[in-house]
Biopython code that builds the backbone (N, CA, C, O; Angstrom):
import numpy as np
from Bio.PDB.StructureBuilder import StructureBuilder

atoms = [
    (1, "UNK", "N", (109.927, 109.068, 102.244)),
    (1, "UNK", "CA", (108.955, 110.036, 102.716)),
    (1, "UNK", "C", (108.485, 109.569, 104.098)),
    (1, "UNK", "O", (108.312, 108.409, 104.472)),
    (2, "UNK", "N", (108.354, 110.433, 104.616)),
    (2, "UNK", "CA", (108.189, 110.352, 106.635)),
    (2, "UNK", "C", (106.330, 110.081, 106.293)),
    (2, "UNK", "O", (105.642, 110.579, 105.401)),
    (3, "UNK", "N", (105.945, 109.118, 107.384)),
    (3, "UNK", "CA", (104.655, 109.600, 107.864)),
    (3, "UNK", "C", (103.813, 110.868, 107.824)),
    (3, "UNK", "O", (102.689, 111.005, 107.339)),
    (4, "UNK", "N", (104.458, 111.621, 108.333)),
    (4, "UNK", "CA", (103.575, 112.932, 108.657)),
    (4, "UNK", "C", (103.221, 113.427, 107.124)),
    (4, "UNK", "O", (102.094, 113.678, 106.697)),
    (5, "UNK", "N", (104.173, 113.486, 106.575)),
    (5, "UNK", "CA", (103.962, 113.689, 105.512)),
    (5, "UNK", "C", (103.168, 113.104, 104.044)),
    (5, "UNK", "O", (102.726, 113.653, 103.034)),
    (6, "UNK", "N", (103.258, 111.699, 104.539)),
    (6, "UNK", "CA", (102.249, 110.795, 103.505)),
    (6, "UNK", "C", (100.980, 110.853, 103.688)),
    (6, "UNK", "O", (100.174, 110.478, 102.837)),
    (7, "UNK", "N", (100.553, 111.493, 105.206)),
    (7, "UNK", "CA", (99.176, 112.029, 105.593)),
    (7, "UNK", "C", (98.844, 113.095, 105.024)),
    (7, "UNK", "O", (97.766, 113.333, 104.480)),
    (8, "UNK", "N", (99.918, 113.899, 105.147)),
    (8, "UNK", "CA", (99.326, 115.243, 104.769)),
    (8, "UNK", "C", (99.124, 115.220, 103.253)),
    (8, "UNK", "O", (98.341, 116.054, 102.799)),
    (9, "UNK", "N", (99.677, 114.444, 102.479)),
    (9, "UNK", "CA", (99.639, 114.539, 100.891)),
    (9, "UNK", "C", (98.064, 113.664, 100.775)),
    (9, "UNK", "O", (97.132, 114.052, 100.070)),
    (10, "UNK", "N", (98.044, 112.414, 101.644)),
    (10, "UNK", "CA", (96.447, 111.571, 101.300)),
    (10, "UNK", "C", (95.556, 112.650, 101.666)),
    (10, "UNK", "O", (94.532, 112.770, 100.993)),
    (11, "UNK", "N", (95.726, 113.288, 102.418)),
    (11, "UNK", "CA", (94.798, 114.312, 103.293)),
    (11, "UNK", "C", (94.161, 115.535, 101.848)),
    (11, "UNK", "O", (93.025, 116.006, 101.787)),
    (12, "UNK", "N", (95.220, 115.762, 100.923)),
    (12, "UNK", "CA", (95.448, 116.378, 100.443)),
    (12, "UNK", "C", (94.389, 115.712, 98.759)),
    (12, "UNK", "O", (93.552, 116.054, 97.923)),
    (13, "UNK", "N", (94.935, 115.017, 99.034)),
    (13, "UNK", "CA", (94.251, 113.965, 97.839)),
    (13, "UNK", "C", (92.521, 113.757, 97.675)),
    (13, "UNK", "O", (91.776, 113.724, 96.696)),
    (14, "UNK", "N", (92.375, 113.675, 98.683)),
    (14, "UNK", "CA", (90.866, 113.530, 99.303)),
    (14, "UNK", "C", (90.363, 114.406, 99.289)),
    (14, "UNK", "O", (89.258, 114.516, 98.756)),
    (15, "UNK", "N", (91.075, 115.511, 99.957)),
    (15, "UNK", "CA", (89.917, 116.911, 99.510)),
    (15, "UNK", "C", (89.699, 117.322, 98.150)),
    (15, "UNK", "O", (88.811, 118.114, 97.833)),
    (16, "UNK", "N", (90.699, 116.658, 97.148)),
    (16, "UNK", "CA", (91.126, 117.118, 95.760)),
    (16, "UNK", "C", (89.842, 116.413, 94.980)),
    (16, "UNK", "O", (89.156, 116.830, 94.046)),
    (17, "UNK", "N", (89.789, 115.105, 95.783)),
    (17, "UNK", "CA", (88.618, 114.392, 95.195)),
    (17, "UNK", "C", (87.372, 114.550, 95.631)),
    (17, "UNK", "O", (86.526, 113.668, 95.786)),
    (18, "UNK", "N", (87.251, 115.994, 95.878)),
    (18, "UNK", "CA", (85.716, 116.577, 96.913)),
    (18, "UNK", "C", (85.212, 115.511, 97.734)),
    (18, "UNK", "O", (84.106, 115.056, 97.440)),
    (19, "UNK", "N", (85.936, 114.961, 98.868)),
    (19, "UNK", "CA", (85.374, 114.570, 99.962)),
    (19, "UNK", "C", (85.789, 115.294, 101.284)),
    (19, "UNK", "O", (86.813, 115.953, 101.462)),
    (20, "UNK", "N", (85.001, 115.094, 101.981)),
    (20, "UNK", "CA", (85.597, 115.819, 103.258)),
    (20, "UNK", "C", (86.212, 114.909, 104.854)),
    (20, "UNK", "O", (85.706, 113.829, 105.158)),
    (21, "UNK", "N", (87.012, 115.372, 105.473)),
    (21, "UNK", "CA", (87.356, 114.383, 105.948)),
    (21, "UNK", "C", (87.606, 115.368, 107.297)),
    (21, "UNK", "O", (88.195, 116.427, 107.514)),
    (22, "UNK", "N", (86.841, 114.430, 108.049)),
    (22, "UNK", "CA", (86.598, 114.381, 109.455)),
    (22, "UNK", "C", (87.088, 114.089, 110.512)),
    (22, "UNK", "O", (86.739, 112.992, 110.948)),
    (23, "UNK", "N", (87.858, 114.727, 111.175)),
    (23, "UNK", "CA", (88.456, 113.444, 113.216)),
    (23, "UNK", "C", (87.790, 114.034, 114.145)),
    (23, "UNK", "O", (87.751, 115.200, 114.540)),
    (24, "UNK", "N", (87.101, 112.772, 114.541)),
    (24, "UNK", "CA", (85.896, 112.756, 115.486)),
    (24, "UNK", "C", (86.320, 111.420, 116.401)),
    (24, "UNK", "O", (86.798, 110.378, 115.955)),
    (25, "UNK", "N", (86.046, 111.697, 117.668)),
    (25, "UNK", "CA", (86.203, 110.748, 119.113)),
    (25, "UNK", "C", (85.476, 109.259, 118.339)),
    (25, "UNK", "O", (84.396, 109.350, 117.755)),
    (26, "UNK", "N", (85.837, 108.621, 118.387)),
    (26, "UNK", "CA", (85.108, 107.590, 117.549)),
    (26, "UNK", "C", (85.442, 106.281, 118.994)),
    (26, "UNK", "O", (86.536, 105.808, 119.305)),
    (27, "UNK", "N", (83.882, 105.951, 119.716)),
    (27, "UNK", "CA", (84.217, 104.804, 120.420)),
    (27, "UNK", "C", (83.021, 103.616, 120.207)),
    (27, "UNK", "O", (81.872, 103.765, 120.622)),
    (28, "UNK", "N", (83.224, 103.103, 119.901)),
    (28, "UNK", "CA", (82.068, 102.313, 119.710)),
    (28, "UNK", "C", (81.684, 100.699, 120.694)),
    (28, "UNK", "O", (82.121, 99.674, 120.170)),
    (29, "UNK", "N", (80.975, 100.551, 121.922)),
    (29, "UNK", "CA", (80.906, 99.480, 122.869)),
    (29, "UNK", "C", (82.426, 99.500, 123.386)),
    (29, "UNK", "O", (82.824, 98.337, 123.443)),
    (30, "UNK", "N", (83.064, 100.089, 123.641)),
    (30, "UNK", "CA", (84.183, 99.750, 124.486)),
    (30, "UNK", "C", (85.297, 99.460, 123.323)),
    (30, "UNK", "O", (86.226, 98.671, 123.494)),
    (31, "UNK", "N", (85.163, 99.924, 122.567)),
    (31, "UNK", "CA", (86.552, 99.199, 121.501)),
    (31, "UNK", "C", (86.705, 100.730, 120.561)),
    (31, "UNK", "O", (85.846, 101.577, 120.317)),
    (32, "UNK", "N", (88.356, 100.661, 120.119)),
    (32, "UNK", "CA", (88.312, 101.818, 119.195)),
    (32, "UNK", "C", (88.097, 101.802, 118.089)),
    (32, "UNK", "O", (88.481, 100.738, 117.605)),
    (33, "UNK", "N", (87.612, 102.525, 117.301)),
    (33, "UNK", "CA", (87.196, 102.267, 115.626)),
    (33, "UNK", "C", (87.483, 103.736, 115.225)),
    (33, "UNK", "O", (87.017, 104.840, 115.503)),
    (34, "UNK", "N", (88.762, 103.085, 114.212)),
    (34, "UNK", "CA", (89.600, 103.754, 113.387)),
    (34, "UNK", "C", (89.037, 104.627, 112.104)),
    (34, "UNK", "O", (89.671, 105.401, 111.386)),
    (35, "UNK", "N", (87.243, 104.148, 112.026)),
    (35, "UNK", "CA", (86.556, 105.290, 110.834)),
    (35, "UNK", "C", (86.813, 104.472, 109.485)),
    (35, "UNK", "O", (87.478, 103.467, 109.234)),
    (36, "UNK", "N", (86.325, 104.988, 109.023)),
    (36, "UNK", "CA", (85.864, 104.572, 107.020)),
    (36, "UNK", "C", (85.365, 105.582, 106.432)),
    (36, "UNK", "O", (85.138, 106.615, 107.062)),
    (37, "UNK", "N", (85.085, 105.453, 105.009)),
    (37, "UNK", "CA", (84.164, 105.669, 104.117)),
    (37, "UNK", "C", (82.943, 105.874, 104.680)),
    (37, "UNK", "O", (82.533, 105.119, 105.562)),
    (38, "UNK", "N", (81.896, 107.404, 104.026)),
    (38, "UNK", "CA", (80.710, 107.508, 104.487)),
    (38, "UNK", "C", (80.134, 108.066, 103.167)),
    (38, "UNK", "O", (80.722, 108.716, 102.303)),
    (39, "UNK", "N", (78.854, 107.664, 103.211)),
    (39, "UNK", "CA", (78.279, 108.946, 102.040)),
    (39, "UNK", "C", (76.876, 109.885, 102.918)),
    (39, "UNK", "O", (76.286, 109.226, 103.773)),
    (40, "UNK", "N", (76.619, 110.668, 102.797)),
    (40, "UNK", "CA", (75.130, 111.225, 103.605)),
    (40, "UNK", "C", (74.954, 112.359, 102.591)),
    (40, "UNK", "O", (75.817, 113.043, 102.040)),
    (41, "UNK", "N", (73.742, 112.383, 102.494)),
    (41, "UNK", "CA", (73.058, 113.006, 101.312)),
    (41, "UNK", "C", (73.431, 113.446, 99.962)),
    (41, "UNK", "O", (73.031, 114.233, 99.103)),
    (42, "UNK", "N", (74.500, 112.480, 100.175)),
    (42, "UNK", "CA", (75.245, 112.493, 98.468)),
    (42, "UNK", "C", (76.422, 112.939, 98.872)),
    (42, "UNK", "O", (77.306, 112.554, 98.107)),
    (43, "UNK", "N", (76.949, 113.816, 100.057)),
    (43, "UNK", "CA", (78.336, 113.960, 100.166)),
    (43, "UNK", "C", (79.067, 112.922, 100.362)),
    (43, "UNK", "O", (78.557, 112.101, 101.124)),
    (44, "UNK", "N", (80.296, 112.607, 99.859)),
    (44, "UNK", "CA", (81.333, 112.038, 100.318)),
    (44, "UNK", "C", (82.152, 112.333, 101.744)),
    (44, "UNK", "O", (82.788, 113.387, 101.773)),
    (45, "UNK", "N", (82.182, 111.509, 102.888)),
    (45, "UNK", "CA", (83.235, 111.500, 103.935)),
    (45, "UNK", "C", (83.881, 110.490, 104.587)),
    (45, "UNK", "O", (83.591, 109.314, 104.805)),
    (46, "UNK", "N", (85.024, 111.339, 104.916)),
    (46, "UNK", "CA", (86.200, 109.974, 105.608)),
    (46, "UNK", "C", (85.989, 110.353, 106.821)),
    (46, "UNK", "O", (86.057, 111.582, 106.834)),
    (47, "UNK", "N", (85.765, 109.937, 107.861)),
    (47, "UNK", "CA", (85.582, 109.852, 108.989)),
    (47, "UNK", "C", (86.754, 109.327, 109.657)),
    (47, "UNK", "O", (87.304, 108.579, 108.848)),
    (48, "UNK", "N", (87.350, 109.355, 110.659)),
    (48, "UNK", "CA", (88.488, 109.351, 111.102)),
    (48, "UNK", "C", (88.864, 109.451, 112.563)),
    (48, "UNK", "O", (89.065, 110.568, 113.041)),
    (49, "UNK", "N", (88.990, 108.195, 113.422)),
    (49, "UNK", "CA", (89.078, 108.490, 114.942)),
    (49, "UNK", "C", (90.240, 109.302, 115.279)),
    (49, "UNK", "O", (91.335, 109.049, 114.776)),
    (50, "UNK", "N", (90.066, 110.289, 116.119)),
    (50, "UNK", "CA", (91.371, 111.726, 116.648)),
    (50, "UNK", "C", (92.232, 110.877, 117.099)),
    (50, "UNK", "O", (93.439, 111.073, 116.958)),
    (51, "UNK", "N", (91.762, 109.851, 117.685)),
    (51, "UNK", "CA", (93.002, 109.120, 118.427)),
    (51, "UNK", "C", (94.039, 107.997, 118.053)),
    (51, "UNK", "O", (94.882, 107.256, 118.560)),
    (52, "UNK", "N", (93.175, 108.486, 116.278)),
    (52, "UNK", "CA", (94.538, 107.099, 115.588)),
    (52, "UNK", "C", (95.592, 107.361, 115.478)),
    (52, "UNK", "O", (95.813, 108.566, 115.599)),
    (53, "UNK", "N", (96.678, 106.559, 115.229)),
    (53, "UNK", "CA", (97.920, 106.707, 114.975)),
    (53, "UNK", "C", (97.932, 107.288, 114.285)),
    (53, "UNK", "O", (96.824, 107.551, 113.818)),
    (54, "UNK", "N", (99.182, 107.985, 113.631)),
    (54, "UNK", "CA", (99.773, 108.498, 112.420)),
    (54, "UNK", "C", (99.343, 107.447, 111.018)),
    (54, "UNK", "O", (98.714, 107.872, 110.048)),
    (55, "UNK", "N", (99.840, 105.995, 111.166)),
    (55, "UNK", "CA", (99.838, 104.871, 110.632)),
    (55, "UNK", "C", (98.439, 104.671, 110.221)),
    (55, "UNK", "O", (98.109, 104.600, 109.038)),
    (56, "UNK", "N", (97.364, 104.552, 111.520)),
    (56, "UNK", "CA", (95.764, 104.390, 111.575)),
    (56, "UNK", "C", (95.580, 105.135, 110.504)),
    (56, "UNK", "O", (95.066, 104.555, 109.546)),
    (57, "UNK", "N", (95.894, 106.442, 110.362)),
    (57, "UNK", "CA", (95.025, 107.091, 109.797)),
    (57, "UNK", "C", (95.304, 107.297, 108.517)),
    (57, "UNK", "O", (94.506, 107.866, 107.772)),
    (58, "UNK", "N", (96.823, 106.723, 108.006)),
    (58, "UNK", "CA", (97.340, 106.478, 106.442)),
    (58, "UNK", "C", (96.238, 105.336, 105.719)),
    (58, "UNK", "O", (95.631, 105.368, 104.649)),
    (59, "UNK", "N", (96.285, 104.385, 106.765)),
    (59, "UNK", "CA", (95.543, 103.031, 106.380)),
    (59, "UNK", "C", (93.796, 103.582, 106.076)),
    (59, "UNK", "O", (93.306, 103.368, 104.967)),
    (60, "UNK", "N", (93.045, 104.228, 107.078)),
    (60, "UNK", "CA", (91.774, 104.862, 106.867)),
    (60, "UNK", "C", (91.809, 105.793, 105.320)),
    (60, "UNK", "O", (91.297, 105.420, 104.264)),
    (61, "UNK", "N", (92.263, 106.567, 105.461)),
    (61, "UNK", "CA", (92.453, 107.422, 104.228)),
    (61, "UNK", "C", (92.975, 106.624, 102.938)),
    (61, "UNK", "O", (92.424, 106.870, 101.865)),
    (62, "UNK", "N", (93.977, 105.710, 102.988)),
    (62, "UNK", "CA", (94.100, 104.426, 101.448)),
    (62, "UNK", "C", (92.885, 104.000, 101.529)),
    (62, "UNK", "O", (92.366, 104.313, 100.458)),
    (63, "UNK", "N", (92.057, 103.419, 102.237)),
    (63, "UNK", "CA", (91.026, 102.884, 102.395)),
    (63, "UNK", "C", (89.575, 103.209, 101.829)),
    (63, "UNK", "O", (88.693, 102.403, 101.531)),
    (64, "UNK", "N", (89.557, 104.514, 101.761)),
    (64, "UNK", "CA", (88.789, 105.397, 101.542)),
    (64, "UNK", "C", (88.996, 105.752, 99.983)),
    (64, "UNK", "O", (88.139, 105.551, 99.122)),
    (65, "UNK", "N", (90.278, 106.315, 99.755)),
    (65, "UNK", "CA", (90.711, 105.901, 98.098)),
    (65, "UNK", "C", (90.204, 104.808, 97.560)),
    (65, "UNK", "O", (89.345, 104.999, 96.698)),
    (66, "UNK", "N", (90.450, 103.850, 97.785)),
    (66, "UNK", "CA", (89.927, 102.890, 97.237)),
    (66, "UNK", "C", (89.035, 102.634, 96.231)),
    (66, "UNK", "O", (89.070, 101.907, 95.238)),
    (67, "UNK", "N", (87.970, 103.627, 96.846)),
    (67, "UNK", "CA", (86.488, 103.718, 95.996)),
    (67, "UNK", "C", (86.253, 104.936, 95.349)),
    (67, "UNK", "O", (85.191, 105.484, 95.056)),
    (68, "UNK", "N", (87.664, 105.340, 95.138)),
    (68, "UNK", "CA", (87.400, 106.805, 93.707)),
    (68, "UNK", "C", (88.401, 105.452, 92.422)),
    (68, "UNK", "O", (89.035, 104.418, 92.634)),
    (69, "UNK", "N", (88.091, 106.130, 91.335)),
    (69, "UNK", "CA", (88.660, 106.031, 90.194)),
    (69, "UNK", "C", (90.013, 106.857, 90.003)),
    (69, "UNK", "O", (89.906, 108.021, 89.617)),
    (70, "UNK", "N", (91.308, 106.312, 90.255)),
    (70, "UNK", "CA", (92.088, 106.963, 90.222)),
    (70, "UNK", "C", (92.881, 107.447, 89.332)),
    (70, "UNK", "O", (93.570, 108.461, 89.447)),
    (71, "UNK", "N", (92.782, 106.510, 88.131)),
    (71, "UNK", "CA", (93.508, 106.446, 86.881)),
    (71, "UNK", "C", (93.786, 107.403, 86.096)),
    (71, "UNK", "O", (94.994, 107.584, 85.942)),
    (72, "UNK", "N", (93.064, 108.120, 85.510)),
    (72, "UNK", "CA", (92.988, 109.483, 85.139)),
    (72, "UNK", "C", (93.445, 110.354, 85.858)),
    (72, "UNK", "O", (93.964, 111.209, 85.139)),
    (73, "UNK", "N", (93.564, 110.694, 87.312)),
    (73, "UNK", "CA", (93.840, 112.059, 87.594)),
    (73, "UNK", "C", (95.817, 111.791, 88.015)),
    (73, "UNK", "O", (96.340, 110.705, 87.764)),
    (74, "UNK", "N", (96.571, 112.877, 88.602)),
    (74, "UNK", "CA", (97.643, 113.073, 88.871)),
    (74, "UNK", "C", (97.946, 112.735, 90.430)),
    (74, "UNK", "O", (97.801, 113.409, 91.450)),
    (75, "UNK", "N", (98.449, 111.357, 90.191)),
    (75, "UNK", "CA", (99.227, 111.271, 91.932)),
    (75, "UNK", "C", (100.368, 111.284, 92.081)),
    (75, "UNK", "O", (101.002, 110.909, 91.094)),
    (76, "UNK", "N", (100.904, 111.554, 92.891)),
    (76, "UNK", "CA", (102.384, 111.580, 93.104)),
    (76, "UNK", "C", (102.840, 110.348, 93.237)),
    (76, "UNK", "O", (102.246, 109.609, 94.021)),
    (77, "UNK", "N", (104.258, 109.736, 92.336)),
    (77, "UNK", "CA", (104.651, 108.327, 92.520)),
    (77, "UNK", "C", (104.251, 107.483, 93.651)),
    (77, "UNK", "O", (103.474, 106.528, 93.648)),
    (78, "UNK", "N", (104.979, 108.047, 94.707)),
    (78, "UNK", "CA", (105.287, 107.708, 96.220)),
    (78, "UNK", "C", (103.881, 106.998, 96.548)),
    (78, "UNK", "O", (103.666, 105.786, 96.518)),
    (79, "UNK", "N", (102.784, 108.233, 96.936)),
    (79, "UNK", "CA", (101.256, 107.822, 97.050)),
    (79, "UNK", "C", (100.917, 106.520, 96.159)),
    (79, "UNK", "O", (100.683, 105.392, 96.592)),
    (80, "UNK", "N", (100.945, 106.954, 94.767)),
    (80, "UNK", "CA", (100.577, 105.841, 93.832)),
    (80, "UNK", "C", (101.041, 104.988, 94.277)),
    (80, "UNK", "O", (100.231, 104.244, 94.830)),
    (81, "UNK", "N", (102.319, 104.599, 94.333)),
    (81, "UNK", "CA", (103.038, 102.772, 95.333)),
    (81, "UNK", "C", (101.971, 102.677, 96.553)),
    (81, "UNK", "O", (101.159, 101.762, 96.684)),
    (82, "UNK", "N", (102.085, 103.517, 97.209)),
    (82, "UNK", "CA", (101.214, 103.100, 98.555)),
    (82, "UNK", "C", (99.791, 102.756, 98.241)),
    (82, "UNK", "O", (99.156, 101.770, 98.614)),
    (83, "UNK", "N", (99.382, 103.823, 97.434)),
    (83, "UNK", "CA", (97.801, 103.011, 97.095)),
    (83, "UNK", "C", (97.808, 101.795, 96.413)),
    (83, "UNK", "O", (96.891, 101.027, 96.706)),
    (84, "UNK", "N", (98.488, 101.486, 95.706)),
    (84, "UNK", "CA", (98.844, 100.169, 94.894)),
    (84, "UNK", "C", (99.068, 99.195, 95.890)),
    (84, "UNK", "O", (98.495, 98.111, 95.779)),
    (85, "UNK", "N", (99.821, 99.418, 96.856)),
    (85, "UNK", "CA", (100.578, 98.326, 98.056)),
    (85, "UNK", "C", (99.048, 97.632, 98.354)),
    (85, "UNK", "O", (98.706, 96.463, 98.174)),
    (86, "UNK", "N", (98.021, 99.118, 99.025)),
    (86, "UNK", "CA", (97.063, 98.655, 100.109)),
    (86, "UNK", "C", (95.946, 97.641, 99.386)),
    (86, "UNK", "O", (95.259, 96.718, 99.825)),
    (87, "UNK", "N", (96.133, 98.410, 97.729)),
    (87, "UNK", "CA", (95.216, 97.636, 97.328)),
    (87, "UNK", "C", (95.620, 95.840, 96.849)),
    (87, "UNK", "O", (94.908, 95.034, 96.249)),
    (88, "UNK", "N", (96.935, 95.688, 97.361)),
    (88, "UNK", "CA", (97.553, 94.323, 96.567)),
    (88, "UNK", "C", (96.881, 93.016, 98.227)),
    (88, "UNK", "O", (97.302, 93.263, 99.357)),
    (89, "UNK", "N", (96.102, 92.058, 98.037)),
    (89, "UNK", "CA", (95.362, 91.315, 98.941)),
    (89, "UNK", "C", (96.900, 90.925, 100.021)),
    (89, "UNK", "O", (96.783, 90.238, 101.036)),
]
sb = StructureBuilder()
sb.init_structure("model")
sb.init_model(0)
sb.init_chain("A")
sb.init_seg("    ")
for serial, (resi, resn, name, xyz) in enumerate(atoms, 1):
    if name == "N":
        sb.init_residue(resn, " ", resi, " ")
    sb.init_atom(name, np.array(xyz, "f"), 0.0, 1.0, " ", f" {name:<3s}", serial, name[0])
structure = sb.get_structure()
């Protein structure tokens, strides 16, 4: 499975898990920051610099998984390895 496509399925995943996910200019003191996990008034969001890689923004979005419970619901193999990978230290 190509990049573009492992985004568009995490992308896909995340909204499934009612969060919303955001790309916003993200610069912070002169350095780029690639975004995380947010919560604000109880919503869930992934925040996400426009200018990450393809790659950046696989890694932000596993990242962000992280902190749902995944076990129970339906992922696609492929994803499942990758979330498994990011989460192995």
């Amino acid at each position: 499975m190509d990049d573009i496509t492992t985004l568009n399925q995490l992308e896909e995943l995340v909204v499934r898990l009612g969060m919303t996910i955001r790309y916003e200019p993200l610069k912070i003191e002169g350095s780029l920051y690639l975004g995380g996990f947010c919560r604000v008034k109880g919503q869930d969001f992934v925040i996400v610099n426009k200018k990450a890689t393809t790659t950046e923004r696989i890694h932000v979005l596993t990242d962000a998984l992280k902190r749902c419970e995944l076990g129970e619901i339906y992922i696609l193999p492929s994803l499942r390895k990758l979330l498994d990978q990011e989460n192995d230290p």
